[in-house]
MOPAC internal coordinates of N, CA, C and O (Angstrom, degrees):
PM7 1SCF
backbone

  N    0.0000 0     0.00 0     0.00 0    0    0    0
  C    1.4388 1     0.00 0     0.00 0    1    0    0
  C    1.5297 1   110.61 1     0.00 0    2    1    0
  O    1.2310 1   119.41 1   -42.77 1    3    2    1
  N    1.6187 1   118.73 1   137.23 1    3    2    1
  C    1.6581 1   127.97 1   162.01 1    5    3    2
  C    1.5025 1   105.76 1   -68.76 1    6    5    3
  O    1.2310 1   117.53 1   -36.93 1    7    6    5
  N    1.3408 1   122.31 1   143.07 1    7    6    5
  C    1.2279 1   147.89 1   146.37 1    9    7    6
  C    2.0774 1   102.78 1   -52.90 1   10    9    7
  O    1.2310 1   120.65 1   -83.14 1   11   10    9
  N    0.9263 1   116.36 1    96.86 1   11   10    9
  C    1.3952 1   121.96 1   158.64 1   13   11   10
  C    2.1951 1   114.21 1   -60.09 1   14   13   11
  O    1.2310 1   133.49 1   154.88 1   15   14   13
  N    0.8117 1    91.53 1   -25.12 1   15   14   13
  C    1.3431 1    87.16 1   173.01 1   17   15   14
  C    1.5679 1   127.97 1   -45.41 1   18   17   15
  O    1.2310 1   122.43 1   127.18 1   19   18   17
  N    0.9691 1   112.95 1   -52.82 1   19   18   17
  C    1.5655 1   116.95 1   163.06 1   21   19   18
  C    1.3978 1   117.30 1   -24.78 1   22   21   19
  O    1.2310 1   128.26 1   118.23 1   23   22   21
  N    1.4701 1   101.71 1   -61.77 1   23   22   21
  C    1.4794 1   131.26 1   178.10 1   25   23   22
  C    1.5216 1   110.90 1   -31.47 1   26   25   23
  O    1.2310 1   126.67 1   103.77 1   27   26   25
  N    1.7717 1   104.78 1   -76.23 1   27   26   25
  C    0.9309 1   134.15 1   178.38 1   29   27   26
  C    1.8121 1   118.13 1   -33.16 1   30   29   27
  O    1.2310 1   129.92 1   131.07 1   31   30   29
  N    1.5086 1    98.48 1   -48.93 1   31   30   29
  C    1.5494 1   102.96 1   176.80 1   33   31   30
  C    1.3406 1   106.86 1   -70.69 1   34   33   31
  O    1.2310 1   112.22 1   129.75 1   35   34   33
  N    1.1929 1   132.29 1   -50.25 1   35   34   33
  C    1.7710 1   137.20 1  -174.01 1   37   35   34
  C    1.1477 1   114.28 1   -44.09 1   38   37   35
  O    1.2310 1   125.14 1   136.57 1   39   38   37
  N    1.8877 1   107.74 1   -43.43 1   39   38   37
  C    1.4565 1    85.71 1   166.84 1   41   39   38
  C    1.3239 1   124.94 1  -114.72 1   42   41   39
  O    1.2310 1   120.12 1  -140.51 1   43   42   41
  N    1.5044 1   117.37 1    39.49 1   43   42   41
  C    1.5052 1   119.71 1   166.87 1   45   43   42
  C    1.5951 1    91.62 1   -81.01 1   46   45   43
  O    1.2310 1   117.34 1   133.84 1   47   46   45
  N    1.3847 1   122.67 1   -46.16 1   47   46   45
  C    1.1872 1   132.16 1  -148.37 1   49   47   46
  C    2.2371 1   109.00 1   -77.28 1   50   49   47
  O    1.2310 1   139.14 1   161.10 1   51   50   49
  N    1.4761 1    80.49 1   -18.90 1   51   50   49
  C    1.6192 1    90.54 1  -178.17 1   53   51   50
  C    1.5040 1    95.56 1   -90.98 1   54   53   51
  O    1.2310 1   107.00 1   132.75 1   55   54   53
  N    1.1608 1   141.82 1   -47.25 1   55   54   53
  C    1.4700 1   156.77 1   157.79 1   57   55   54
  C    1.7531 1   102.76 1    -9.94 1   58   57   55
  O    1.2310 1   131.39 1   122.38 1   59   58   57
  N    1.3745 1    95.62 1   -57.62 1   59   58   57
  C    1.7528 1   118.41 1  -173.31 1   61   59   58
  C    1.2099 1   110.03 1   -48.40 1   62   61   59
  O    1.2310 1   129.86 1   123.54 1   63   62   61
  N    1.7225 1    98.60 1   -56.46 1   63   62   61
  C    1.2697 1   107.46 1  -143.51 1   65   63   62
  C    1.2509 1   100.28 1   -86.26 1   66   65   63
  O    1.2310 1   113.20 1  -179.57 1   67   66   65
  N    1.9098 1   130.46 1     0.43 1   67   66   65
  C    1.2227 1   130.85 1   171.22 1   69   67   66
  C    1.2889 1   115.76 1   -82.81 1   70   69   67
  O    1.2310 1   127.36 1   153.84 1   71   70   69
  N    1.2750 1   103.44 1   -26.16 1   71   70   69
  C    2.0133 1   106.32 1  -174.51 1   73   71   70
  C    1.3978 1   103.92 1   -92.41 1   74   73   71
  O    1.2310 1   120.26 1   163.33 1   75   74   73
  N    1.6242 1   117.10 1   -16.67 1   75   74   73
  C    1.6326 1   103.13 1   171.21 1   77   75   74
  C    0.8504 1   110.34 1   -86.32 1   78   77   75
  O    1.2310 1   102.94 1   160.77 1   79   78   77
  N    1.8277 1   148.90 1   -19.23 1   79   78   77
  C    1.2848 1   149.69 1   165.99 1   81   79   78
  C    1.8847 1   132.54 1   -57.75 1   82   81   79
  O    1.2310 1   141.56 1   176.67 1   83   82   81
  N    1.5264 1    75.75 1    -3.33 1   83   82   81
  C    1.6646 1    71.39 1  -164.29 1   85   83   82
  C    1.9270 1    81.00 1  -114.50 1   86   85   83
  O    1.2310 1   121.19 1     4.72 1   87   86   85
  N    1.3875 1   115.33 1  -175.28 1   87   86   85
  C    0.6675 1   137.92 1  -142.23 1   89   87   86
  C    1.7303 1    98.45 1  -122.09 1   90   89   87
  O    1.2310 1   117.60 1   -58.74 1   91   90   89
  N    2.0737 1   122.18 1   121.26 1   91   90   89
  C    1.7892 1   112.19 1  -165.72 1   93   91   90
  C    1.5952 1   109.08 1   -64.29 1   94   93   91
  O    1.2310 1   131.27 1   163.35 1   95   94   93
  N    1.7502 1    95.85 1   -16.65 1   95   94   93
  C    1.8258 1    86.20 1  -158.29 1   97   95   94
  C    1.5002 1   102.48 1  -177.96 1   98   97   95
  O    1.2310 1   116.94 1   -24.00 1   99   98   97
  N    1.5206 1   123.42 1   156.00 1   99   98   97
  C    1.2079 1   131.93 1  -160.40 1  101   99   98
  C    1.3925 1    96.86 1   -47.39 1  102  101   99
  O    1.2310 1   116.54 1   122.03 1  103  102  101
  N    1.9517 1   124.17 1   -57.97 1  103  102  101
  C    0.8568 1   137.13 1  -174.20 1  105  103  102
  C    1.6723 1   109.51 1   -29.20 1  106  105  103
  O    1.2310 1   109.66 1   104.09 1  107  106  105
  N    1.3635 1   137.00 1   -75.91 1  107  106  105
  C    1.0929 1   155.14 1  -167.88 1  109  107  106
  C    1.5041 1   102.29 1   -44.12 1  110  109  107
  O    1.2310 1   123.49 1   138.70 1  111  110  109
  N    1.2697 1   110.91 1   -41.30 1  111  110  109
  C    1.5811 1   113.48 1   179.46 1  113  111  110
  C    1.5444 1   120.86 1   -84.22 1  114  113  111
  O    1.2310 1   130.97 1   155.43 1  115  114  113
  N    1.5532 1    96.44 1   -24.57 1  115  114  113
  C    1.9183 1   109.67 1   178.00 1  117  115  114
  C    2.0902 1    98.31 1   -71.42 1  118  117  115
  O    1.2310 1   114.93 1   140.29 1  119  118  117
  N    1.0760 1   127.21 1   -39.71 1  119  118  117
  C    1.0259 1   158.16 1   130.86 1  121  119  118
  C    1.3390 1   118.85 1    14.07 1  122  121  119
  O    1.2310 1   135.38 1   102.08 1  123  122  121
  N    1.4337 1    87.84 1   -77.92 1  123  122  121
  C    1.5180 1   110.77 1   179.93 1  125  123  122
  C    1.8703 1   113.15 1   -77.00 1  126  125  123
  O    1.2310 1   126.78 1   134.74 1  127  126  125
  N    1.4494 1   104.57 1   -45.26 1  127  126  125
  C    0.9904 1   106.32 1  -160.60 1  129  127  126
  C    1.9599 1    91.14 1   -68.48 1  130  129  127
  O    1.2310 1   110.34 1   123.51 1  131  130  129
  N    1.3864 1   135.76 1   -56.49 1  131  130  129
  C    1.2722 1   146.24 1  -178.90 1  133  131  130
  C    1.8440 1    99.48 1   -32.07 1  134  133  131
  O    1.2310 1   116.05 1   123.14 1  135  134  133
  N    1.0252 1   125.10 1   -56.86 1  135  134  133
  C    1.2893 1   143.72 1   176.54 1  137  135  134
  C    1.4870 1    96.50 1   -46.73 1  138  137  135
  O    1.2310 1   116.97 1   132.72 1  139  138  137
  N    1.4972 1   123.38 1   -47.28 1  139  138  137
  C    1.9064 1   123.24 1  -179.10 1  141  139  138
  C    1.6549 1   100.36 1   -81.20 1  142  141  139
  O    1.2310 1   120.74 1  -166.15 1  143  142  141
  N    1.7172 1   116.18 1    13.85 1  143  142  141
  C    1.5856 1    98.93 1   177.16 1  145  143  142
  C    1.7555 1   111.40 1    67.73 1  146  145  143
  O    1.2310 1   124.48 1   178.58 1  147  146  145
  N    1.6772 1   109.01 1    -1.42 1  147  146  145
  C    1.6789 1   108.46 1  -175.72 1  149  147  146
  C    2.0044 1    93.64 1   -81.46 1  150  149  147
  O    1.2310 1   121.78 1     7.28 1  151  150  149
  N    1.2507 1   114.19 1  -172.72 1  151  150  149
  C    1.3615 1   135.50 1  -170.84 1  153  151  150
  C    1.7329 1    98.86 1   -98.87 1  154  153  151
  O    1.2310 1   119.26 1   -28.45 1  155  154  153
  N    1.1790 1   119.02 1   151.55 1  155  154  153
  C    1.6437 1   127.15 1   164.55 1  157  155  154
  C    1.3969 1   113.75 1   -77.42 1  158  157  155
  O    1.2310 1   118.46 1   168.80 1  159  158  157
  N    1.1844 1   120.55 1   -11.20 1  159  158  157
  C    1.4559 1   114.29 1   166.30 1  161  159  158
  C    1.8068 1   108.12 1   -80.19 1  162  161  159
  O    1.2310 1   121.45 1   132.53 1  163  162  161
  N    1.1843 1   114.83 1   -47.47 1  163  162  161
  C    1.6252 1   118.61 1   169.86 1  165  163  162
  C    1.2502 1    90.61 1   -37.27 1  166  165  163
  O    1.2310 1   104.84 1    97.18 1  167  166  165
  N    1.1141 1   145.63 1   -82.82 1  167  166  165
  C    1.6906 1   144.85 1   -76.45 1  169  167  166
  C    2.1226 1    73.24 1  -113.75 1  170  169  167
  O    1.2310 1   115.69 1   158.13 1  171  170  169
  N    1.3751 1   125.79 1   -21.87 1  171  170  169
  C    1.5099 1   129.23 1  -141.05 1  173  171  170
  C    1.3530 1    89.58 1  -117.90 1  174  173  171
  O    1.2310 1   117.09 1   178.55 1  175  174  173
  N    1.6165 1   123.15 1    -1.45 1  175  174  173
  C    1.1640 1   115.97 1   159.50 1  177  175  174
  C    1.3443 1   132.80 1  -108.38 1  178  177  175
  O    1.2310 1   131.18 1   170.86 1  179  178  177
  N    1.5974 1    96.03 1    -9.14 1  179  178  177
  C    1.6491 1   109.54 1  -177.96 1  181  179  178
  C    1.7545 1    94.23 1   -91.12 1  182  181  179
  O    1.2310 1   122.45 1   161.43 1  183  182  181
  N    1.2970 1   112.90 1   -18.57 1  183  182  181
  C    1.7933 1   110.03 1  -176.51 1  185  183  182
  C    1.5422 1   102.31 1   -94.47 1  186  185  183
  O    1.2310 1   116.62 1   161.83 1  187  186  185
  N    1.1901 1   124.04 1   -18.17 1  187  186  185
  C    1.6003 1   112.55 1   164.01 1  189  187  186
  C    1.2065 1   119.76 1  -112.51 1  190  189  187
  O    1.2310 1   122.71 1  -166.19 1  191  190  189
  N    1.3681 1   112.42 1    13.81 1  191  190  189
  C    2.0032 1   129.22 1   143.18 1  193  191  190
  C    1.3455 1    96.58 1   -58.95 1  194  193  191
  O    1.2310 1   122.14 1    90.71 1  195  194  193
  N    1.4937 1   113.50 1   -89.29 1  195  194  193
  C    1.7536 1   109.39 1  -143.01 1  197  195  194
  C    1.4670 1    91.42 1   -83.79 1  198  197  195
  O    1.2310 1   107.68 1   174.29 1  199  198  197
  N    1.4492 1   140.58 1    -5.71 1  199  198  197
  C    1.4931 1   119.13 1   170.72 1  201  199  198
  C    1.6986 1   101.86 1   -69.57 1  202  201  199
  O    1.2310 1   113.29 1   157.68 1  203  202  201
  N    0.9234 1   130.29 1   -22.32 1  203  202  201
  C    0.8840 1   133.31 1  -174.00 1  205  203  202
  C    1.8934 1   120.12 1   -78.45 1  206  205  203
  O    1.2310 1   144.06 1   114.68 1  207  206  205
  N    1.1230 1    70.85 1   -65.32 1  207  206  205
  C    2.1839 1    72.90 1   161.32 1  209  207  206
  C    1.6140 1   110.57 1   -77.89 1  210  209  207
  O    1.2310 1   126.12 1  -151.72 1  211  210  209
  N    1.1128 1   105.85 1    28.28 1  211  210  209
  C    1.9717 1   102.16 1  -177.53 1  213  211  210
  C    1.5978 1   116.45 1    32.62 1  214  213  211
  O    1.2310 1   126.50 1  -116.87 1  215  214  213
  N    1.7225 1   105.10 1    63.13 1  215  214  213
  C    1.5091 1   111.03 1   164.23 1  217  215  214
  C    1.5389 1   111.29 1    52.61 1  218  217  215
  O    1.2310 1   124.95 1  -136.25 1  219  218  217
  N    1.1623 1   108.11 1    43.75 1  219  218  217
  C    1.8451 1   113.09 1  -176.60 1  221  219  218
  C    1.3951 1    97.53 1  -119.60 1  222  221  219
  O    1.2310 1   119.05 1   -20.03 1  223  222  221
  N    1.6691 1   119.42 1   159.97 1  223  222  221
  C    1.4570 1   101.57 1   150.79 1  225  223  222
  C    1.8292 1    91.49 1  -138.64 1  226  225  223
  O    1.2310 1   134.29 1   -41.88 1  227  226  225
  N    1.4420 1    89.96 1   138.12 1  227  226  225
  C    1.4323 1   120.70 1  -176.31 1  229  227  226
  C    1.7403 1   104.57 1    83.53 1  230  229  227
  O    1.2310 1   122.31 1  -163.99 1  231  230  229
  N    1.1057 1   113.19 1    16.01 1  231  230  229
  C    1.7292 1   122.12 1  -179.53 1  233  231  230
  C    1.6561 1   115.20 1    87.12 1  234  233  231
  O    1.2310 1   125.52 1   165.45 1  235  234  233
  N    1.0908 1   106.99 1   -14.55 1  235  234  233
  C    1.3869 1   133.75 1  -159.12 1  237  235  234
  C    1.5239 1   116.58 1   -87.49 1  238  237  235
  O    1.2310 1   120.05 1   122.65 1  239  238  237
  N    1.9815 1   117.52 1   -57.35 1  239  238  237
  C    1.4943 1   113.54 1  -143.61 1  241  239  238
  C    1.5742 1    69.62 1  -129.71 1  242  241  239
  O    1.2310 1   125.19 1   -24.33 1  243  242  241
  N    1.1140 1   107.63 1   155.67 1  243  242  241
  C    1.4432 1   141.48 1  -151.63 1  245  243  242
  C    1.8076 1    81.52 1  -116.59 1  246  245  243
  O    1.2310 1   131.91 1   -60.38 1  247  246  245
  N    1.8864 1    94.61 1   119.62 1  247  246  245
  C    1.7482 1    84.07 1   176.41 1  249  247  246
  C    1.7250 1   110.16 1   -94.41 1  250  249  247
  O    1.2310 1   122.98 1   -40.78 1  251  250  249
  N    1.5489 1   111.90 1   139.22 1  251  250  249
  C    1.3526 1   109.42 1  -162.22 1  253  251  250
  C    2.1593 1   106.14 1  -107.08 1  254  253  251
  O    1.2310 1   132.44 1  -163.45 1  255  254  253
  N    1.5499 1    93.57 1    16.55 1  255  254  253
  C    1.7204 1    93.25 1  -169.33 1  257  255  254
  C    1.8433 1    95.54 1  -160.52 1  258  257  255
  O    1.2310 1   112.49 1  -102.32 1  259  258  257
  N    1.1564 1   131.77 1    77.68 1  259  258  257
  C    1.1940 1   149.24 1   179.04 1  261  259  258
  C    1.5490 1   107.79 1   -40.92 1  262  261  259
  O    1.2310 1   120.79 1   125.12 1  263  262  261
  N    1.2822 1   116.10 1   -54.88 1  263  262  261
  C    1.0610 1   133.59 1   177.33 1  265  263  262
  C    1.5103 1   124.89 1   -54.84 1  266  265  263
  O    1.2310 1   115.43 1   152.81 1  267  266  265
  N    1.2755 1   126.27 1   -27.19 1  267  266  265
  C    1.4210 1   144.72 1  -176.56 1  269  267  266
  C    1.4818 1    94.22 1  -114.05 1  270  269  267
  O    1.2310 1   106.40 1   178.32 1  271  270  269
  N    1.0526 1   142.88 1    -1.68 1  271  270  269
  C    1.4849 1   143.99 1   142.75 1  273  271  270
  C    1.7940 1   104.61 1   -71.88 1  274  273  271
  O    1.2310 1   130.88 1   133.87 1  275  274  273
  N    1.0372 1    96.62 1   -46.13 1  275  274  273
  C    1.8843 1   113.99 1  -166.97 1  277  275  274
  C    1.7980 1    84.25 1   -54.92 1  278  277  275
  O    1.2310 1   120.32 1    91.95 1  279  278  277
  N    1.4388 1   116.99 1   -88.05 1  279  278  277
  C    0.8047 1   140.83 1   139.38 1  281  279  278
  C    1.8304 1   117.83 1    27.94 1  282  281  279
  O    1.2310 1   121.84 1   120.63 1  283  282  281
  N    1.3864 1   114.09 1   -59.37 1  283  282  281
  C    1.5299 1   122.21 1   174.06 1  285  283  282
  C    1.4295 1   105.09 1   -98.65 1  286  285  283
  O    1.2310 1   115.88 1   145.48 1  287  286  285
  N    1.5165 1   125.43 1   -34.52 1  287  286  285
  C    1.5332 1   107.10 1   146.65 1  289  287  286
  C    0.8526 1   139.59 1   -29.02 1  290  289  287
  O    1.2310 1   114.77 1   108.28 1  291  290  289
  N    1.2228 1   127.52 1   -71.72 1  291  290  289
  C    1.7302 1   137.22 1  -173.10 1  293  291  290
  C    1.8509 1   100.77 1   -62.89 1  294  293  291
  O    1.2310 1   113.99 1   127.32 1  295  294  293
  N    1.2323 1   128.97 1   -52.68 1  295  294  293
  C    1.4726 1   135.58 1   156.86 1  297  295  294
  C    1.6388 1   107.80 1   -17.94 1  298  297  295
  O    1.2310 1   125.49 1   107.73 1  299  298  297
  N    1.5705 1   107.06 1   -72.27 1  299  298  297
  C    1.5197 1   106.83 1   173.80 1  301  299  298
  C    1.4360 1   119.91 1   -40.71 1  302  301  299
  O    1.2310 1   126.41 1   102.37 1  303  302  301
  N    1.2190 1   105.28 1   -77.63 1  303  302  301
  C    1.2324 1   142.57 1   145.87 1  305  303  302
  C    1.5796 1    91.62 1    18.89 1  306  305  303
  O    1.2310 1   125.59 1    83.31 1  307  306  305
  N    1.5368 1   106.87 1   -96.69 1  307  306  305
  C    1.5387 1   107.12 1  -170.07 1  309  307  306
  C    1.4355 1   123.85 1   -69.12 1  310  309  307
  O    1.2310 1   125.53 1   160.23 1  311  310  309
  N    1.3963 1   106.99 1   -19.77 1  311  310  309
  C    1.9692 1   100.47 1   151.89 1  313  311  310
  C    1.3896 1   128.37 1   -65.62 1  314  313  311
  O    1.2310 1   119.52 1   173.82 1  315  314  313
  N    1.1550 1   118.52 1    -6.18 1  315  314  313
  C    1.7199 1   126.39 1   163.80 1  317  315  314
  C    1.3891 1   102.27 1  -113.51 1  318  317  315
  O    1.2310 1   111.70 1  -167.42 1  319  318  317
  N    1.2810 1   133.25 1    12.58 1  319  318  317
  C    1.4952 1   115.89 1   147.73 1  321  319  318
  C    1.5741 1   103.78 1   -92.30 1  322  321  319
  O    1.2310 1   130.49 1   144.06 1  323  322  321
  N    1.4094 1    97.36 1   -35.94 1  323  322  321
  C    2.0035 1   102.17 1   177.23 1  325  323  322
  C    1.4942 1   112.20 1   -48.88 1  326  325  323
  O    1.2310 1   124.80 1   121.35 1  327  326  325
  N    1.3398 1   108.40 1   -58.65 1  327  326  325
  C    1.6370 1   127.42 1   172.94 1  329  327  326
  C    1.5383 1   100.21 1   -47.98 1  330  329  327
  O    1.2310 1   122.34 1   105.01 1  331  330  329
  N    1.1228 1   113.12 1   -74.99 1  331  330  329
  C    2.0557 1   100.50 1  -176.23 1  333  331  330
  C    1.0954 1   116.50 1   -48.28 1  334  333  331
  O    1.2310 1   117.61 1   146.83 1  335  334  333
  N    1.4488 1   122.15 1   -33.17 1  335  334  333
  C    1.9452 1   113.31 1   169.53 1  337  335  334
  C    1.2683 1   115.26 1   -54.49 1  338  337  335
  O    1.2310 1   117.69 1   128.58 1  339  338  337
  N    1.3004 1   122.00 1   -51.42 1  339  338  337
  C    1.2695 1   130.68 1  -163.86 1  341  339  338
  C    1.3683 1   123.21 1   -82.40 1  342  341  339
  O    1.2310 1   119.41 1   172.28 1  343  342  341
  N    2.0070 1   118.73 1    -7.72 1  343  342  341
  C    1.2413 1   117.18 1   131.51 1  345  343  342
  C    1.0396 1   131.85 1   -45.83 1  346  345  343
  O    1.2310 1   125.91 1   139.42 1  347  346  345
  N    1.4225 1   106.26 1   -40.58 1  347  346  345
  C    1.7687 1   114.54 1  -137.97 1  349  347  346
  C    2.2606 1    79.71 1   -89.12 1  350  349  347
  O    1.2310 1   118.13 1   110.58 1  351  350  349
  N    1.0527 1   121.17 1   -69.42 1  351  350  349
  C    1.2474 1   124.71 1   152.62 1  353  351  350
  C    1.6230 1   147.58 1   -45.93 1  354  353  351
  O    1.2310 1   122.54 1  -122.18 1  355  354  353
  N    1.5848 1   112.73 1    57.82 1  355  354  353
  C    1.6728 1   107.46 1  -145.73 1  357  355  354
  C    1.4566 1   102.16 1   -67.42 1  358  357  355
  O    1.2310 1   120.34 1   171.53 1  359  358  357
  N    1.2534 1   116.95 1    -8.47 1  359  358  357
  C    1.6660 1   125.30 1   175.42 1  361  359  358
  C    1.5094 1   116.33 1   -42.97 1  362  361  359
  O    1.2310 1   124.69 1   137.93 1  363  362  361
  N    1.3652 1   108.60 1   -42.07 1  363  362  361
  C    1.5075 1   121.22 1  -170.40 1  365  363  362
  C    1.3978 1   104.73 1   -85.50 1  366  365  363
  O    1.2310 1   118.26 1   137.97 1  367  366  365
  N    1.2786 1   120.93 1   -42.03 1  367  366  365
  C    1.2693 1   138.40 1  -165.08 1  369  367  366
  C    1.8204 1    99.84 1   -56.73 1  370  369  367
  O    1.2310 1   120.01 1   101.27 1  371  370  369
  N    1.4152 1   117.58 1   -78.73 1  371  370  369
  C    1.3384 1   141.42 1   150.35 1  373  371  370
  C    1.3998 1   112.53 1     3.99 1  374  373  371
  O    1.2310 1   127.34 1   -92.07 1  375  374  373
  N    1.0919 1   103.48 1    87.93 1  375  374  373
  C    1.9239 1   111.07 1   179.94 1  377  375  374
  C    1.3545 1   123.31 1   -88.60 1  378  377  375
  O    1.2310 1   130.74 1   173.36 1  379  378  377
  N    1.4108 1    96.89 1    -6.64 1  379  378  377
  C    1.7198 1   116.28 1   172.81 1  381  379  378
  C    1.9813 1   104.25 1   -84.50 1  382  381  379
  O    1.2310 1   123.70 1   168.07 1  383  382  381
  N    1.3387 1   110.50 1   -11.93 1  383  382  381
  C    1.6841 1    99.06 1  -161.59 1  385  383  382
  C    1.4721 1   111.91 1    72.42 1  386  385  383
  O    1.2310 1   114.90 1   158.70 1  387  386  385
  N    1.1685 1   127.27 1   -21.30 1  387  386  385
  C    1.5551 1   108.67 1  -176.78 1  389  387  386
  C    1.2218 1   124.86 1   -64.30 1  390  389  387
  O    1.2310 1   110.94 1     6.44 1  391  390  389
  N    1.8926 1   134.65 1  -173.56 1  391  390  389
  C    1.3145 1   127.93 1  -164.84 1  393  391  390
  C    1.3958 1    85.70 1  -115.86 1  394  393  391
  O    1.2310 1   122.44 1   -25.14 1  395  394  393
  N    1.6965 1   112.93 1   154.86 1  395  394  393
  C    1.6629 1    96.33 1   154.69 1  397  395  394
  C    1.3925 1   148.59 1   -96.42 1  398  397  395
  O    1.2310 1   130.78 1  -174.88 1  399  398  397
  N    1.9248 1    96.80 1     5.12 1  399  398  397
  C    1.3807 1   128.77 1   165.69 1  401  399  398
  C    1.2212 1   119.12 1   -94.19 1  402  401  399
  O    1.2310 1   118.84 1   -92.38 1  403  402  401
  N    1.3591 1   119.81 1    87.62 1  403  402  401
  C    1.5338 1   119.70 1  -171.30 1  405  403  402
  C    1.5545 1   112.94 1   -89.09 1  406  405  403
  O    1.2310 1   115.09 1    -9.42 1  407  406  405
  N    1.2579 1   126.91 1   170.58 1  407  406  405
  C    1.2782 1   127.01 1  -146.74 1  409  407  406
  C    1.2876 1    69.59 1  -129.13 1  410  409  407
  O    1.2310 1    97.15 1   -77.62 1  411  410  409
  N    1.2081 1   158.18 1   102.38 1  411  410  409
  C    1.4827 1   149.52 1    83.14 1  413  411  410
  C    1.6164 1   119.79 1    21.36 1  414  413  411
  O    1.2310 1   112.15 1   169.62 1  415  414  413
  N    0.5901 1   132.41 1   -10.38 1  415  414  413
  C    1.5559 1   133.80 1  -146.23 1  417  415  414
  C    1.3542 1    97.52 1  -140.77 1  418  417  415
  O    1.2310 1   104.55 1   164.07 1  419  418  417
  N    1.1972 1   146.13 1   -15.93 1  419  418  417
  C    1.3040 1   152.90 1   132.38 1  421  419  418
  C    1.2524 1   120.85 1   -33.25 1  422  421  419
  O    1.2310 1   123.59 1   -43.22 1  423  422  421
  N    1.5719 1   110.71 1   136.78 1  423  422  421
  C    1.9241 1   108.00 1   177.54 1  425  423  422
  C    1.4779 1    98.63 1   -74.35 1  426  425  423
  O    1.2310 1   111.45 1    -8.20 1  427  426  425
  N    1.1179 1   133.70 1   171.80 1  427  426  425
  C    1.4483 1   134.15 1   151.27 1  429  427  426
  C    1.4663 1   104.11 1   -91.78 1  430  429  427
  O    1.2310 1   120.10 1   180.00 1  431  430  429

């Protein structure tokens, strides 16, 4: 016969390492996010994102580092604030340089 004990510790120790990865409370993450210079409303949507899917990403993988999730949020995050400028401004957007009010009335 094997000694199961081994066993037994691996997954107390994997157990651990799921409840220290995540994050005690909105606070800790409002927290965190203030500390990245982001807003407390951000920080209250990424904590009632994954509370919501129960700390998974894709429903599936158990997240083991909150922070490096936190982390690719705020990343997104500011490419869809980049992206809404550059509606709101099609000047920037415009990789040709052209205007989008053309003067018709001009010779070519």
């Amino acid at each position: 016969m094997v000694s199961n004990t081994n066993i037994n510790k691996q997954i107390i120790n994997l157990n651990k390492l799921s409840l220290e990865s995540l994050p005690k409370n909105d606070f800790e993450v409002i927290e965190y996010f203030l500390h990245k210079k982001w807003s407390e409303g951000e920080a209250m949507k990424f904590f009632n994102h994954y509370e919501g899917v129960g700390w998974k990403i894709g429903g599936k993988i158990q997240i083991t580092n909150w922070k490096a999730i936190a982390d690719n949020w705020l990343l997104k995050a500011k490419e869809i604030k980049k992206e809404k400028i550059s509606k709101i401004n099609p000047l920037k957007r415009d990789h040709l340089m052209t205007v989008n009010q053309k003067d018709y009335g001009k010779p070519l």
